[in-house]
N, C-alpha and C positions, 0 to 999 in steps of 0.2 A: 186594418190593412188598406193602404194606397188602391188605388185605382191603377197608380200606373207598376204596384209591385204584383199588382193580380194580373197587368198585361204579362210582365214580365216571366213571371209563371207560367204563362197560358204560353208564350214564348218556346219556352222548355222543353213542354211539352211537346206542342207541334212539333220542331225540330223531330226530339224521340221518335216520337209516330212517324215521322217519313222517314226515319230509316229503318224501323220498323219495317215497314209498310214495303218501302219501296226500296230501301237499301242506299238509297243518297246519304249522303252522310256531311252534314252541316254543322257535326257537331264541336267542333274547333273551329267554324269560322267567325272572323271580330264580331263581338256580342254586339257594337253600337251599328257595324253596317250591315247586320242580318234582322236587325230592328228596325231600322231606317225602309230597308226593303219591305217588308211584313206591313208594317202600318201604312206601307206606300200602296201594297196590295188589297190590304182592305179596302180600301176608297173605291179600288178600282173594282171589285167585285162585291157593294155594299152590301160588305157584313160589320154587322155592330161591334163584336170581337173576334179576338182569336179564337175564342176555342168554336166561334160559328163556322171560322174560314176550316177548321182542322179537321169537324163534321163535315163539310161537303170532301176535302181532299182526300178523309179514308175511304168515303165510301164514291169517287169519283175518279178514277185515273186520270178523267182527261181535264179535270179541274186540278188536276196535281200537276201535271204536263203546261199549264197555263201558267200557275204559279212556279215553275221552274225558272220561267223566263224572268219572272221579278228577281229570283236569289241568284240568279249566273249573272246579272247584268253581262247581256251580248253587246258591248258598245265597243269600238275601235276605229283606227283608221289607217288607212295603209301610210305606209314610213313613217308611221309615228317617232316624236323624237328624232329627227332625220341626223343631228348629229349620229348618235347610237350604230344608224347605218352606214354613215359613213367613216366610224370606227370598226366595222365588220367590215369595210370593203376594202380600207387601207392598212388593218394591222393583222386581221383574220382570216383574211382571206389567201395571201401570199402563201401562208400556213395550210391552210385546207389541201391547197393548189400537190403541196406532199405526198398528199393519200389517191392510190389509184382508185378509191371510188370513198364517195362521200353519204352521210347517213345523219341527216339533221332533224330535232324534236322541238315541232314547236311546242310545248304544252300548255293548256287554256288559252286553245285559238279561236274561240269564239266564235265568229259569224268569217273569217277565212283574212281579213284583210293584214296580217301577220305574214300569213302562209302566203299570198301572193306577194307580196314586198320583199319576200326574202327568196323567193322563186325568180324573179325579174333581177334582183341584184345579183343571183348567180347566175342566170340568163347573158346578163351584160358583162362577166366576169370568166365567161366563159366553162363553167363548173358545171350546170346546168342539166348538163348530157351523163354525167358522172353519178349525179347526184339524187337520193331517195330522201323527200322529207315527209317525215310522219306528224300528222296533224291530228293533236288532243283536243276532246271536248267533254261533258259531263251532260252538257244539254244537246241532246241529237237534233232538236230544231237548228239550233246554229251551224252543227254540223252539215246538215243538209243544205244549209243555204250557204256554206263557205263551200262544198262541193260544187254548187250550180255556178261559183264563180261570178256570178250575178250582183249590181250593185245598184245604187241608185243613180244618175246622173249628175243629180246636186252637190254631191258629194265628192266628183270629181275633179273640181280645180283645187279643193284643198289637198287631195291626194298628188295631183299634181306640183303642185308648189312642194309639198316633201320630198319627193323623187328628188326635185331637180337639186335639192339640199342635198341631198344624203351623198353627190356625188355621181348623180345619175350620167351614164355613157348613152344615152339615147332617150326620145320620148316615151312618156308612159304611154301618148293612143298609140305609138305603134302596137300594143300587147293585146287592144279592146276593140271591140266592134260596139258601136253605139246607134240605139233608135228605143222610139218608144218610151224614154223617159229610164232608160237602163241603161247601162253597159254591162256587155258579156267579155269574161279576159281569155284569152287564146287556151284552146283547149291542151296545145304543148304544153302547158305549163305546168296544166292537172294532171298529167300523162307520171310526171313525175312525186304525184304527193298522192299518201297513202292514207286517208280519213277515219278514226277510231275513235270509240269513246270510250276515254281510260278517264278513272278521276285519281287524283292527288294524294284520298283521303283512306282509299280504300285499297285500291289496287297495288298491283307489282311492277317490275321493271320488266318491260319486253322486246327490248334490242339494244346492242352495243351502239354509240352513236358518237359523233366527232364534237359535236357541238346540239347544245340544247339551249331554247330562248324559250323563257318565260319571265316574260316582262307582263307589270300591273297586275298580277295573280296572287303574289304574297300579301303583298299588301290590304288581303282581306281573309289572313288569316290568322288566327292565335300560336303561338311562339312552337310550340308544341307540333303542331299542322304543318306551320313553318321548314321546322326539323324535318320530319318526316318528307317533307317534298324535296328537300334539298338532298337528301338520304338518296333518293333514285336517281336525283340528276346525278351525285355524285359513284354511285353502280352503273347505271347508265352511259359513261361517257369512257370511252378507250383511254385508254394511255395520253396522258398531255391533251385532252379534250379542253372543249372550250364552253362556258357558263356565260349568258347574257342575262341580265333580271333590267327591272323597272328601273325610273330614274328615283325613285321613293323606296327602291330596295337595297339591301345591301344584305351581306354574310356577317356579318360583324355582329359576335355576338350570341350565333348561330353554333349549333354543334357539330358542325362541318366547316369551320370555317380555318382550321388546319389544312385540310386535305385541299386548298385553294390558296394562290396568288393572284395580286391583284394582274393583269396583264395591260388594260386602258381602264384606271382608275376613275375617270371621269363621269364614262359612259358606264359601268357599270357592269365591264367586263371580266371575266376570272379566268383563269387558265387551269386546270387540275395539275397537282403536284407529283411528280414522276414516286410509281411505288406505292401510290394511293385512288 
């Protein structure tokens, strides 16, 4: 037997054990990017194999919690794809403007810069005041640091430069106060977003909602995982609701992808189908 079919194994396994263990559940997510991660973690905490890293993680929660951050990859940035947002501002938005109060999911919002992008754009849209968005995560560290609203400073001229794509009505410092090598974004903003850790994999649907973005999340899952995630957006979302995914996702394909029209084909928009 291979060396690397005895990783692959030892793979398997771990997976099993933490959900086991901890109830995360990894187990539909893409075999080659949950490998990619794993050997990436090795390195980082030198163990020889897996099944060394799998010994410390059962009997370590906070060696588990460590290694969480390898399999969520928390990476983003706000207006990502700043077309997309400016598809939300100019086709989706006019539409939301309908409903006397509004109920948006981001789901696998990572480290928050999602949730503030799409907080500012109903800010500037004027929605803002109406509006409850619930922000999903599976890793509570990201969570908590998409709570603090906190970011790094470097990373704000490339956020900048998105905004001002996506069709932005105003600057992004107005929403930040900056020193110390940080920006903090206006505490308005978080006043209206509600922070939970739901996962994808396991969990249920827990509010009706007008619109759900979950961009760059499928695309690290097996076909199966897939279903299952589009299953809640599709419970999830009222009457004629609205579906945003990645620019690498799409419905097609998918066992939901009946109960959807495309609405902005481009961007990766979908409208639900009335009756469904």
């Amino acid at each position: 037997m291979t060396s690397e079919r005895n990783t692959d194994i030892e793979i398997r396994l771990l997976i099993e054990a933490i959900y086991l263990k901890y109830s995360y559940d990894f187990r539909n997510y893409s075999g080659a990017s949950i490998k990619r991660r794993i050997l990436h973690a090795l390195r980082q905490f030198d163990c020889l194999t897996v099944s060394a890293l799998q010994e410390r993680v059962l009997h370590d929660p906070g060696m588990f919690m460590q290694l969480l951050q390898y399999l969520t990859i928390p990476v983003s940035e706000m207006f990502r794809d700043p077309d997309h947002f400016l598809a939300v501002r100019n086709e989706v938005v006019p539409l939301l403007r309908t409903w006397p109060s509004i109920k948006v999911w981001i789901a696998g919002c990572s480290t928050g810069e999602e949730v503030y992008s799409m907080a500012i754009l109903l800010r500037e849209e004027g929605l803002l005041e109406r509006t409850i968005i619930y922000a999903t995560d599976i890793n509570p560290h990201a969570l908590r640091a998409a709570e603090s609203g906190v970011f790094d400073v470097s990373r704000v001229a490339a956020f900048t430069e998105n905004h001002a794509r996506s069709g932005a009505r105003s600057s992004l410092s107005d929403y930040y106060a900056a020193g110390y090598g940080r920006v903090v974004f206006d505490k308005g903003l978080r006043e209206h977003m509600v922070f939970s850790d739901h996962s994808l994999a396991t969990d249920s649907v827990f509010a009706e909602v007008h619109l759900v973005s979950c961009r760059n999340v499928l695309i690290y899952f097996e076909r199966d995982l897939q279903d299952r995630a589009l299953g809640l957006f599709r419970e999830s979302l009222c009457h004629r609701g609205f579906l945003g995914l990645g620019s690498k996702e799409s419905l097609r394909f998918s066992a939901h992808t009946d109960a959807f029209e495309d609405f902005v084909k481009e961007d990766r928009i979908y409208r639900k189908k009335a009756g469904l």
